[in-house]
C-alpha positions as CSV (number, residue, x, y, z in Angstrom):
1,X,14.5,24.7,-6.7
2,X,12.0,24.5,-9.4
3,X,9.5,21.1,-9.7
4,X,9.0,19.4,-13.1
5,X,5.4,20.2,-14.7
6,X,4.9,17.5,-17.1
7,X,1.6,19.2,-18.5
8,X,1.8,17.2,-21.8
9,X,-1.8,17.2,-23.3
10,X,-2.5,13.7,-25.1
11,X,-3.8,13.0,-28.3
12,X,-5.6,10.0,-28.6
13,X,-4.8,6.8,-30.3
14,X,-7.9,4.9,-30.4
15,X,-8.4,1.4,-31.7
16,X,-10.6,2.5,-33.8
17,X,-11.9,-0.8,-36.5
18,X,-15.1,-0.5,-38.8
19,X,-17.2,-0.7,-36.2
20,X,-16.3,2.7,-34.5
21,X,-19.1,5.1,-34.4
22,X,-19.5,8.7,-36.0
23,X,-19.9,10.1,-32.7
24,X,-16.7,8.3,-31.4
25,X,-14.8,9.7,-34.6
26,X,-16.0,13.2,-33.8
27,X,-14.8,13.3,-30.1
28,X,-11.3,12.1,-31.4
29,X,-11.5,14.7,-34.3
30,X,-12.4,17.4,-31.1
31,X,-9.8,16.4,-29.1
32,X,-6.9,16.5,-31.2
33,X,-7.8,20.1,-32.3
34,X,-7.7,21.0,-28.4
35,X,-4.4,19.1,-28.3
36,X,-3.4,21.6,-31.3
37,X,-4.5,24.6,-29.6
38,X,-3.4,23.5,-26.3
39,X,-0.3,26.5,-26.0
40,X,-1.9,28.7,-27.9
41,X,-5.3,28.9,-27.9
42,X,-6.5,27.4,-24.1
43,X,-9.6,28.6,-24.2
44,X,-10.1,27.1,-27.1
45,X,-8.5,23.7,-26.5
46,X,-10.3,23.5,-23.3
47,X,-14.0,24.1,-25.5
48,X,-12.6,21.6,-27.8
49,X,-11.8,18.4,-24.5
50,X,-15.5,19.3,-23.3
51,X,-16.7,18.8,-26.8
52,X,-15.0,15.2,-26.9
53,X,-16.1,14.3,-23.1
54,X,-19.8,14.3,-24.8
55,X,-18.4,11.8,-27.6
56,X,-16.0,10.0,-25.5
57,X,-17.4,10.3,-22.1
58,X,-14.9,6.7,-20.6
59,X,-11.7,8.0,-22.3
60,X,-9.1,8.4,-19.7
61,X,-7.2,10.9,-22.7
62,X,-9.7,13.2,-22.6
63,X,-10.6,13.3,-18.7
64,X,-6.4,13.7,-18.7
65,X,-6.4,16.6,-21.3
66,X,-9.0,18.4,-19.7
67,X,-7.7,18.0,-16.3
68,X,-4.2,19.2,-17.7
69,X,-6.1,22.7,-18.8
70,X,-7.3,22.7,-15.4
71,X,-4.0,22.6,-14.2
72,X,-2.5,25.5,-16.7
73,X,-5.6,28.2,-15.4
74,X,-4.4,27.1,-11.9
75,X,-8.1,25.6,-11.2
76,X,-6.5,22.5,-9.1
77,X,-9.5,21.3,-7.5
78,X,-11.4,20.9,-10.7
79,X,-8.0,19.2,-11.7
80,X,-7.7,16.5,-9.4
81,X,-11.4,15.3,-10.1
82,X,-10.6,15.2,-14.3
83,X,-7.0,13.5,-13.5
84,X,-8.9,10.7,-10.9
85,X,-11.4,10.7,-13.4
86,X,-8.2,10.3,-16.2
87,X,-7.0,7.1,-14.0
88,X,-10.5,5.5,-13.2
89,X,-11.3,4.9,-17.4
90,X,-7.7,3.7,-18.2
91,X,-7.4,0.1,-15.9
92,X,-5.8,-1.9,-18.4
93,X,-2.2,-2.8,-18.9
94,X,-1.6,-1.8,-22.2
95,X,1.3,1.5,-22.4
96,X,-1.9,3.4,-23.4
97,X,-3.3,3.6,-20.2
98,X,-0.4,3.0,-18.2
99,X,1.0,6.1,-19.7
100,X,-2.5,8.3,-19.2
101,X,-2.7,6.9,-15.7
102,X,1.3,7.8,-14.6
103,X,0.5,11.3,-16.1
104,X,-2.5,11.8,-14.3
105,X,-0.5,10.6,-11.4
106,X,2.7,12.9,-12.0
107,X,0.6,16.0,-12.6
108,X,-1.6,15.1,-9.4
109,X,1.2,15.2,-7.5
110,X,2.2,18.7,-9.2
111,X,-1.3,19.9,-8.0
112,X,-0.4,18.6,-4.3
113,X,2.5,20.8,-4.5
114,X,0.8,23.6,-5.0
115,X,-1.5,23.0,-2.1
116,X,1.6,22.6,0.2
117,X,0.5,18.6,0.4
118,X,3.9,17.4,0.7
119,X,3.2,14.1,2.1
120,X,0.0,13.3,0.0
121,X,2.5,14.5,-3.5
122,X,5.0,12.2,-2.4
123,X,3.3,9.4,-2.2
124,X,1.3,10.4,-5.6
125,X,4.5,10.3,-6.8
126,X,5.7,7.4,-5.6
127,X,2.7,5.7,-7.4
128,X,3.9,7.3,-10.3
129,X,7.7,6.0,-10.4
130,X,6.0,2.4,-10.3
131,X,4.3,2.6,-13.6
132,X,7.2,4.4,-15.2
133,X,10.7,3.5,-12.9
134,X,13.1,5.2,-15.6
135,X,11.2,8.4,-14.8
136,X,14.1,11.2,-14.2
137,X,11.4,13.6,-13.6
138,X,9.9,12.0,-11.2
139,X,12.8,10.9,-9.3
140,X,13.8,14.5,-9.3
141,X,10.7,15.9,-7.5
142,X,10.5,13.4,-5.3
143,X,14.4,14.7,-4.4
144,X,13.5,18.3,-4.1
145,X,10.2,17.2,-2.4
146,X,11.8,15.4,0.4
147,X,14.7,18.0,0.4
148,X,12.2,20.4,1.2
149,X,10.8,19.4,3.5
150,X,13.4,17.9,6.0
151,X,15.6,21.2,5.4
152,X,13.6,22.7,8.6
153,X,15.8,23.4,11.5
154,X,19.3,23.1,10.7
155,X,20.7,26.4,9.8
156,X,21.5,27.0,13.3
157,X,23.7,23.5,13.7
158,X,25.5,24.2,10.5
159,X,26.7,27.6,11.9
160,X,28.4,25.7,15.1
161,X,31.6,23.6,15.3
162,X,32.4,20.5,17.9
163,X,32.6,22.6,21.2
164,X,29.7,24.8,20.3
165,X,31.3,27.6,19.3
166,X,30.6,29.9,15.9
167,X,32.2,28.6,12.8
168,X,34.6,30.8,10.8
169,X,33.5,32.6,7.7
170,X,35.7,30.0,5.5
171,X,34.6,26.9,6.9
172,X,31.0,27.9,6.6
173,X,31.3,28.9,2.9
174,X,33.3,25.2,2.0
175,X,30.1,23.7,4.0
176,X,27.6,25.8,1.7
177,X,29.8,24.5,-1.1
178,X,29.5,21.2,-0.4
179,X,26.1,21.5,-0.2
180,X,25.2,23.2,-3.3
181,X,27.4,20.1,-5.2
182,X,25.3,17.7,-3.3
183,X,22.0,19.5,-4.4
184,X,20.2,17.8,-8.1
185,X,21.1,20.2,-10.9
186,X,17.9,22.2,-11.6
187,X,16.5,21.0,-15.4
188,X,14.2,23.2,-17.7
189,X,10.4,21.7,-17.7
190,X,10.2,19.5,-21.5
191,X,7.9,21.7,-23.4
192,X,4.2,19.9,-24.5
193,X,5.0,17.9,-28.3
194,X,1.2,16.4,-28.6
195,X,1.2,13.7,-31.0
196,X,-0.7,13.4,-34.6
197,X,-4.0,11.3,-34.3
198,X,-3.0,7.9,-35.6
199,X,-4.4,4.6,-35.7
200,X,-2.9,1.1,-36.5
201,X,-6.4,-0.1,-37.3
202,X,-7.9,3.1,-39.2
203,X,-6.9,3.0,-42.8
204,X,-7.8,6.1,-45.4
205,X,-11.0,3.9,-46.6
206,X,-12.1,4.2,-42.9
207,X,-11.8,8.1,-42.1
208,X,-13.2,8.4,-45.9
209,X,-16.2,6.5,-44.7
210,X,-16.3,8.4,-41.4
211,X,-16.3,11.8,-42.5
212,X,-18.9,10.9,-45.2
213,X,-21.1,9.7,-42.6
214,X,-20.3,12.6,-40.3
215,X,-21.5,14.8,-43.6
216,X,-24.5,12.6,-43.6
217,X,-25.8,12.8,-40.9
218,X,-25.4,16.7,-40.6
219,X,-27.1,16.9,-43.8
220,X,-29.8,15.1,-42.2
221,X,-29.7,17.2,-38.9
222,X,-30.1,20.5,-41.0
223,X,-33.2,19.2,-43.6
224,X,-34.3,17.9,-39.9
225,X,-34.2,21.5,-38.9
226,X,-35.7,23.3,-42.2
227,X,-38.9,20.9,-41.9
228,X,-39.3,21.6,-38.4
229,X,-39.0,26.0,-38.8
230,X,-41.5,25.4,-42.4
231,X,-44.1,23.7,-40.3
232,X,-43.8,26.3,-37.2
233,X,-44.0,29.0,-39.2
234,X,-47.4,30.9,-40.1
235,X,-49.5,30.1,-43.3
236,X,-49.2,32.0,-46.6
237,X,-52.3,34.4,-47.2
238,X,-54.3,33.7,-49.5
239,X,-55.5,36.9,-51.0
């Protein structure tokens, strides 16, 4: 029985007015490419969510997305801290960071799993099934979870009838019938479909405005740069 691995990486919709910054414009243009390269390109993607952390350092998105490539190299540790981290910056009520803090929860649970922390994922996921309660996936691993875990111990009871005595060949093949119609049906993991940056609050004028500014300023950066390496370097002779 195979576990759901909801490792969906999130693009991020921020409020984003007149006010927002070039720096917060840039982590959002980062992490969206790392949500674009996120199947094929994870090295990449993950470069691109450390990028945005420096820009967006209290986005529960990006702690999410980079705990999510955490997950996909197997580095589970290192994904637990991003996905706590994920949950700590989105507190609110809104479905924004109800939604980044029932993923973080679901794929913490996933991570339990793997670490044969049956209990701790199943209360993870119980957690989980309160922010989003028409969760099939959820309800499904916590099935196979608890399944799992109490299905210790009876083979040799199922192989006995009433006085003790070894059950026919038949009888124990309608039994393992029964049971495999009482078992979930086993459902293919929904492949990632990130989302297109989009803002309710960012109109064209705005990005316009944004990437000029972004142009500006590395304009700036680079004349910044060419003063510094003309006064560094050694005077002209004069012969």
């Amino acid at each position: 029985m195979k576990l759901f691995n909801q490792t969906l990486a999130l693009s991020i919709v921020l409020a984003m007015g007149s006010a927002a910054s070039a720096g917060e414009f840039r982590g959002v243009l980062k992490n969206n490419e790392g949500v674009k390269n996120f199947q094929k390109k994870p090295v990449e993607a993950f470069d691109r969510f450390s990028d945005a952390l420096v820009d967006l350092p209290y986005s529960g998105e990006v702690h999410y997305n980079l705990g999510t490539t955490f997950l996909q190299n197997r580095e589970f540790e290192k994904a637990l801290s991003e996905y706590q981290q994920a949950i700590k910056h989105a507190p609110s009520n809104s479905s924004r960071d109800q939604e980044v803090r029932f993923r973080s929860l679901f794929n913490s649970a996933v991570v339990l799993t793997e670490l044969k922390k049956t209990d701790e994922a199943l209360n993870l996921y119980q957690k989980a099934l309160e922010l989003n309660p028409d969760s099939v996936e959820t309800k499904t691993n916590i099935e196979l979870l608890t399944q799992q875990g109490g299905g210790e111990g009876e083979g040799e009871s199922d192989q006995k009838n009433d006085k003790g005595e070894p059950k026919d060949d038949k009888s124990k093949g309608q039994g393992q019938d029964e049971k495999k119609q009482d078992q979930p049906q086993k459902i293919e993991n929904p492949k990632p479909k990130p989302r297109p940056f989009k803002s309710e609050e960012l109109g064209q004028q705005d990005v316009k405005r944004i990437l000029e500014e972004l142009k500006r300023q590395e304009e700036q950066i680079r004349a910044r740069m060419q003063n510094e390496q003309s006064k560094d370097a050694p005077p002209a002779k004069d012969w």
